[in-house]
C-alpha positions in Angstrom: -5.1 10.4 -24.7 -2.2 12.4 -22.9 0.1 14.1 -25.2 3.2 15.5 -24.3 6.7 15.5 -25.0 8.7 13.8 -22.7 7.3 10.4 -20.8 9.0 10.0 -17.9 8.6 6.3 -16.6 9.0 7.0 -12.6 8.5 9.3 -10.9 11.5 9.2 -8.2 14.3 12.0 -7.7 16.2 10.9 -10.6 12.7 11.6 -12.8 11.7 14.3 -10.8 14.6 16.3 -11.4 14.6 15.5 -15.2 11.1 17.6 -15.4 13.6 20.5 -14.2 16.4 19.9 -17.2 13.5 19.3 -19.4 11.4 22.2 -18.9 14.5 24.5 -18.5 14.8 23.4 -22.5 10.4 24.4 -22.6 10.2 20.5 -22.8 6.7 19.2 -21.3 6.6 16.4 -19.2 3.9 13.6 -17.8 5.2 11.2 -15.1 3.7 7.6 -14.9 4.5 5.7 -11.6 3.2 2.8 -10.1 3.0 3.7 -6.9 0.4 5.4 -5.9 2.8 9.0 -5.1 6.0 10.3 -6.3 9.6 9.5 -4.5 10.2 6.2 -5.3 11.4 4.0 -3.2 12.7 6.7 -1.0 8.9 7.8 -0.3 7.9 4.5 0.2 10.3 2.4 1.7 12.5 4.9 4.1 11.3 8.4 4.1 12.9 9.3 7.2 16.3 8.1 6.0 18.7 10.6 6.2 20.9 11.2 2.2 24.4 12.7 2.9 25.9 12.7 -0.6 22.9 15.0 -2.2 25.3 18.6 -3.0 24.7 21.4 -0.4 23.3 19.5 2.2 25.2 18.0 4.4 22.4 15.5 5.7 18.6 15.9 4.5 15.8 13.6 5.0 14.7 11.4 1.9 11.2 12.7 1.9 12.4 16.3 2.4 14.7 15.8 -1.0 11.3 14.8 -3.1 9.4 17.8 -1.2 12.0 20.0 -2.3 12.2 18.6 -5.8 8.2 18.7 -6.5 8.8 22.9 -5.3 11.5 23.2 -7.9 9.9 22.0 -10.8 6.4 23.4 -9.7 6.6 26.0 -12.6 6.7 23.9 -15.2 3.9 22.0 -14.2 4.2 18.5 -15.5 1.3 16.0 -15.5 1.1 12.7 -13.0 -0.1 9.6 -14.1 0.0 7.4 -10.4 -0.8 4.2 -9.1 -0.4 2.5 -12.7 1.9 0.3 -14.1 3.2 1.1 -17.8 2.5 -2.4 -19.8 3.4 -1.3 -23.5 6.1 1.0 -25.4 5.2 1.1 -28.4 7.0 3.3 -31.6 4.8 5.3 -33.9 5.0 5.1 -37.5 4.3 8.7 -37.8 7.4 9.7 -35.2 7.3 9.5 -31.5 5.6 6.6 -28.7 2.8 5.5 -27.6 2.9 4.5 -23.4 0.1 2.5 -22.4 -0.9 1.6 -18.7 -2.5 -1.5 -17.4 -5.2 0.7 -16.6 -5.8 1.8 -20.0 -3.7 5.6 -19.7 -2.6 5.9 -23.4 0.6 8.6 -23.2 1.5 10.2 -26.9 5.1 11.8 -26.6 8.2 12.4 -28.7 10.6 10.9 -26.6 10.7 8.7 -23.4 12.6 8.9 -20.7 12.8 5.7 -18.2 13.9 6.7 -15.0 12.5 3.5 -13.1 14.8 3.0 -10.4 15.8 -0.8 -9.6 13.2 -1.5 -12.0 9.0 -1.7 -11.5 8.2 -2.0 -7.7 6.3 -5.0 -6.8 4.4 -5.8 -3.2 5.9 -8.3 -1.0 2.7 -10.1 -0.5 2.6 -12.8 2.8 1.7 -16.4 2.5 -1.8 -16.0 3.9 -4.8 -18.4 2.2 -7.4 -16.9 -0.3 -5.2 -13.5 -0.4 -5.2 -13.5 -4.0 -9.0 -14.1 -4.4 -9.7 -11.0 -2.5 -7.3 -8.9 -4.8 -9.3 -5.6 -5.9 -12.4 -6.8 -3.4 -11.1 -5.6 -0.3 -7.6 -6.4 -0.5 -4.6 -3.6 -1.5 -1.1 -3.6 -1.2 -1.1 0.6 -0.9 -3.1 3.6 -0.5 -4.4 5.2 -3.7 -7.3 7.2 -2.7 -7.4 7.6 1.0 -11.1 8.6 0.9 -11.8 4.7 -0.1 -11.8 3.9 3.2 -13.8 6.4 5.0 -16.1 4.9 7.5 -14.7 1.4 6.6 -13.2 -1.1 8.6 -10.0 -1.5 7.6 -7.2 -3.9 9.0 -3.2 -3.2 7.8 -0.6 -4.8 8.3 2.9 -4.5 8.9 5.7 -2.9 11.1 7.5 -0.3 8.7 7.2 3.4 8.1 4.7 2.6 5.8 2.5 1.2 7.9 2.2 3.1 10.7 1.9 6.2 8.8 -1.0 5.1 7.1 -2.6 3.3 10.6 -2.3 7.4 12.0 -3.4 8.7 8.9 -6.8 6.6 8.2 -7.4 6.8 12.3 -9.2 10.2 11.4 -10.9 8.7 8.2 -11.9 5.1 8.7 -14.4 3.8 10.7 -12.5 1.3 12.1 -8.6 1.0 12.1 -6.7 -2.1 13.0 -2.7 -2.7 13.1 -1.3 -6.2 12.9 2.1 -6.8 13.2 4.4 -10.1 13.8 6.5 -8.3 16.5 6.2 -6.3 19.5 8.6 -3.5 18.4 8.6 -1.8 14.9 10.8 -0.8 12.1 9.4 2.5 11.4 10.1 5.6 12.9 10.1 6.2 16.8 8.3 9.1 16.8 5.4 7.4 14.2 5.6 4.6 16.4 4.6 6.6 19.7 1.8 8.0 18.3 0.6 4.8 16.9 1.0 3.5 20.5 -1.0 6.5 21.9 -3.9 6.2 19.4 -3.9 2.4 20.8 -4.6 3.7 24.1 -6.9 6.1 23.6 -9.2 3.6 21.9 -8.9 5.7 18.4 -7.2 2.4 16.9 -7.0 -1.5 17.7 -3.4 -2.3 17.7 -2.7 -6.6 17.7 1.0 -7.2 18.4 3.0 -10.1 18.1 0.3 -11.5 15.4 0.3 -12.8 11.7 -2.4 -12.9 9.1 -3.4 -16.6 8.2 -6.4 -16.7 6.1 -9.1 -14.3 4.5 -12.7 -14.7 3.8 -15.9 -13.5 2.3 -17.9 -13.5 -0.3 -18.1 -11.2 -3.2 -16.1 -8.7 -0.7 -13.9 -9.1 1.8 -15.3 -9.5 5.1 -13.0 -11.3 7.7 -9.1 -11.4 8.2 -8.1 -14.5 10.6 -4.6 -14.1 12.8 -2.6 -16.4 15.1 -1.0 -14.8 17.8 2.2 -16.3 19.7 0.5 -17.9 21.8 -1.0 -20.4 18.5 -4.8 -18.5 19.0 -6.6 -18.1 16.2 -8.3 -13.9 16.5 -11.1 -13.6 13.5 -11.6 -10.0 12.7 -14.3 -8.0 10.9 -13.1 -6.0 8.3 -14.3 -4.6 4.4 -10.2 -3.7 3.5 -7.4 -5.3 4.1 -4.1 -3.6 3.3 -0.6 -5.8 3.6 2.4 -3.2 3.8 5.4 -6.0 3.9 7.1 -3.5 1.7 8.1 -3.3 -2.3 10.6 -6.0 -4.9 12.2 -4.8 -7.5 11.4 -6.0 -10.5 12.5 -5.1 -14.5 8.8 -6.0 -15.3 7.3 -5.1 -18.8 10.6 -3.2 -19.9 12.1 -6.2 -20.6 9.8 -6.7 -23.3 10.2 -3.4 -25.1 13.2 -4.2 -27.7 15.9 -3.0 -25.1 19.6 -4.3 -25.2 19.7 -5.4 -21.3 22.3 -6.4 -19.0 21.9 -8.1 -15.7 18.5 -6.3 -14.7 20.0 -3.1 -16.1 19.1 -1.4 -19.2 22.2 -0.4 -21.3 22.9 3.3 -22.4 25.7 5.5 -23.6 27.4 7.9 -21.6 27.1 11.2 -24.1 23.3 11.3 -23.8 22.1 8.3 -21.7 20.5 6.9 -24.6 19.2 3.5 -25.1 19.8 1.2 -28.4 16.5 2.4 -29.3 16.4 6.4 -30.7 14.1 8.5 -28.7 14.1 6.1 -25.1 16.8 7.1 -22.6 17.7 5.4 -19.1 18.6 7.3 -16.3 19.2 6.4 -12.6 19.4 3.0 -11.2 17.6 1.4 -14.2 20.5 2.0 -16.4 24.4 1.0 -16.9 27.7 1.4 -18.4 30.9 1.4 -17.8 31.5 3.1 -14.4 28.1 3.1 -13.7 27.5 4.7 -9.7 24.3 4.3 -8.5 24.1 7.5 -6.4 21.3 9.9 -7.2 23.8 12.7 -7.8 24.7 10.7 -10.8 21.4 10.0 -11.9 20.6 14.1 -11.4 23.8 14.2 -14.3 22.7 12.2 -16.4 19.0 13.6 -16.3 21.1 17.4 -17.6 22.4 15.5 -20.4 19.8 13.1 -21.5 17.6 16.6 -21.7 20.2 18.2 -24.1 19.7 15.2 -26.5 15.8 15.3 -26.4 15.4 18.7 -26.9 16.7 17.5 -30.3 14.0 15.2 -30.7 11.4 17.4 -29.3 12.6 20.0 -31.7 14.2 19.1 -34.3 14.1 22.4 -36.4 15.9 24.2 -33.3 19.2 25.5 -32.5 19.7 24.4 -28.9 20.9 27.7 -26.8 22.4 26.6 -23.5 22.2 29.1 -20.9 22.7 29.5 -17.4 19.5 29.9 -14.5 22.1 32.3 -12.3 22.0 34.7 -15.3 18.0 34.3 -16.4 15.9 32.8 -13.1 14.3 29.9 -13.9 11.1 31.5 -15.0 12.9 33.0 -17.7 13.5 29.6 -19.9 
């Protein structure tokens, strides 16, 4: 079992910067994400997207914001729990929570803090026959462990920035990569997409254009993945993984379930400490509302500073809380 102070449930900006208002208070913190690294959805889903509202930068890419933020709270070392789903929230008779994963991660802390974004991210999985059968035998909707694959043959899918980073990265791990993709153009970044083109021609990967996956097969393991092209050919390809990046849902997921007062999706807080109905959970970021509610990360970075100041009292109850300022004392002084 984990123990800790603070669960934070997400690990996007909004969580990640909510380490750095915790441990600025000494307050130690484990993340727990389900996806398989920290960012969010803005690691995920658009990582070259450039932010312009973040204060003091004037345009900075999304995956540059959660590289700066994993530097700045590098010294208070928090703990990662990724690639698992929390399932169960559970209050302690003795004082503080219990936050168990699907995968069996049991989390002891005084507080929680959910800082989930739109909610639990889901795969958008395609229509394709048997897909479900092959679930954990050959068939993944991310990349957890990289090293999984090496020397596999391994067949992805998809046009976004997801998918063609991970086609260049498992190029030099894999034994076989294949791309398949519905159009002829992609999504994803230009300059990812070039070099996914110039792997094609250099025989490092097989890249199928214009394409769709239809059906997979095997038998204890996945061990084919059928495609139609345009032209209505079936293609019948070899492969022990097959990994479907059609990107991420939304969803409010097991939260729902954990005695919340919820409002449209939204879990409902106050605006003094971001607090939820229940004492010790607080909601900040896009999982939360109230009146007036912006969902901009700035505001989510605001409500992180405040929610903090109300833990601390719950992480240290005997205390006197002592605000001061990191100009005056450097970080490393707190």
């Amino acid at each position: 079992m984990i123990h800790t102070d603070l669960c934070i449930i997400g690990a996007g900006p909004v969580g990640l910067f909510a380490v750095f208002e915790a441990g600025l208070l000494k307050m130690r913190c484990h993340l727990v994400d389900v996806l398989p690294q920290v960012g969010g959805q803005l690691s995920e889903i658009y990582p070259h997207k450039p932010i312009y509202d973040i204060p003091g930068y004037p345009e900075i890419k999304a995956q540059e914001l959660i590289d700066n933020l994993m530097e700045q709270i590098k010294p208070f070392d928090p703990g990662f729990t990724l690639g698992e789903r929390v399932e169960a929230l559970e209050k302690k008779p003795e004082g503080g929570f219990s936050v168990n994963t699907a995968d069996g991660t049991q989390i002891h802390c005084k507080a929680v803090v959910i800082a989930g974004g739109l909610g639990c991210f889901e795969p958008r999985k395609p229509e394709v026959e048997n897909l479900a059968q092959f679930e954990g035998r050959g068939v993944s909707y991310w990349v957890k462990d990289p090293e999984t694959y090496r020397d596999k043959k391994v067949v992805l899918a998809g046009g976004g920035d997801s998918a063609l980073d991970w086609t260049i990265f498992l190029a030099n791990v894999a034994d076989e990569v294949t791309l398949v993709h519905r159009g002829d153009t992609f999504r994803g970044a230009p300059d990812s997409a070039e070099k996914v083109f110039k792997l094609a021609e250099m025989g490092k990967i097989n890249l199928i254009l214009s394409s769709h996956l239809t059906k997979v097969e095997g038998k204890q393991w996945l061990q084919q993945v059928q495609l139609l092209n345009k032209a209505k050919e079936q293609i019948v390809l070899d492969a022990e993984y097959l990994i479907p990046l059609f990107g991420l849902s939304p969803k409010l997921g097991p939260i729902a379930d954990w005695g919340l007062n919820i409002d449209k999706s939204a879990i409902s807080v106050d605006t003094e400490a971001f607090g939820t109905n229940v004492d010790g959970i607080y909601a900040i970021g896009d999982i939360n509302t109230y009146p007036g509610k912006l969902k901009l990360i700035l505001s989510g970075f605001h409500e992180a500073a405040l929610m903090a100041q109300s833990a601390f009292k719950h992480v240290f109850p005997d205390q006197k809380l002592t605000f001061k300022y990191t100009t005056v004392y450097g970080v490393n002084s707190f």
